[in-house]
C-alpha positions as CSV (number, residue, x, y, z in Angstrom):
1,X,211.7,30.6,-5.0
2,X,212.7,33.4,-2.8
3,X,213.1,37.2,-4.0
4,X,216.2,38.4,-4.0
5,X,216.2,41.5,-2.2
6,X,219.3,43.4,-3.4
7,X,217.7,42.8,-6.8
8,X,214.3,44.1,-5.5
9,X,216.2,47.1,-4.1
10,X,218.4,48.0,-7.5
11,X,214.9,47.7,-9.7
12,X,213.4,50.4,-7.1
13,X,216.3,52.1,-8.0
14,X,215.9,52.4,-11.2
15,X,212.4,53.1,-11.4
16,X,213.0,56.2,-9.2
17,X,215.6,57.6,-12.0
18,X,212.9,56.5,-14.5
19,X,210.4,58.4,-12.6
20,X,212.3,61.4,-11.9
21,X,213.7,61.8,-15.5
22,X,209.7,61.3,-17.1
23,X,208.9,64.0,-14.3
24,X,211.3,66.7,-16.0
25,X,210.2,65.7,-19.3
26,X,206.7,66.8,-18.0
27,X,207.2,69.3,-16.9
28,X,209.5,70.5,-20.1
29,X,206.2,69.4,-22.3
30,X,203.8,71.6,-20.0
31,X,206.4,74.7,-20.0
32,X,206.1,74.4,-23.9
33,X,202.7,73.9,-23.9
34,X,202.8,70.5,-25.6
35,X,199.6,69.3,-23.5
36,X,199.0,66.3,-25.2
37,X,202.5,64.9,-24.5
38,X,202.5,66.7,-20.6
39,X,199.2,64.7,-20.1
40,X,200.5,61.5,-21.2
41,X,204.2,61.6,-19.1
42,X,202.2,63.2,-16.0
43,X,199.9,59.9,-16.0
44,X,203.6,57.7,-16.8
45,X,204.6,59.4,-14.1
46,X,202.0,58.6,-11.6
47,X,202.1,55.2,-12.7
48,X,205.6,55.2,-11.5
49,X,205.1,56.4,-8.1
50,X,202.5,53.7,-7.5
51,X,204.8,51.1,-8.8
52,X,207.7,52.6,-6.5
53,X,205.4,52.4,-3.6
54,X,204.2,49.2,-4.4
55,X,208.4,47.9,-4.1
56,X,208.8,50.0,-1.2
57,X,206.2,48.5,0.4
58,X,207.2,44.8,-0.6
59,X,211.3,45.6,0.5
60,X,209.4,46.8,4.0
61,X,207.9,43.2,4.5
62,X,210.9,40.9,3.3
């Protein structure tokens, strides 16, 4: 089975709106010094960067 790469390419997509819309919720939670909820979306957040480089890496290669 191959991977689709236009499929690849509309998933990386998402997960940078994904990312960028748990980043403003961050930083909304840190602004109103909800630090249990900032601490949690910040790591959601970093989690999402490393899967968006993980996709941009494996578009690069296909």
């Amino acid at each position: 089975m191959t991977v689709d790469r236009s499929e690849l390419s509309s998933l990386n997509s998402l997960l940078l709106q994904v990312h960028d819309r748990v980043s403003t919720m961050a930083k909304l939670a840190s602004d109103a010094k909800d630090e249990e909820s900032a601490y949690e979306l910040y790591n959601i957040e970093r989690h999402l960067s490393t899967a968006n480089h993980r996709m941009e890496r494996l578009l690069s290669t296909k």
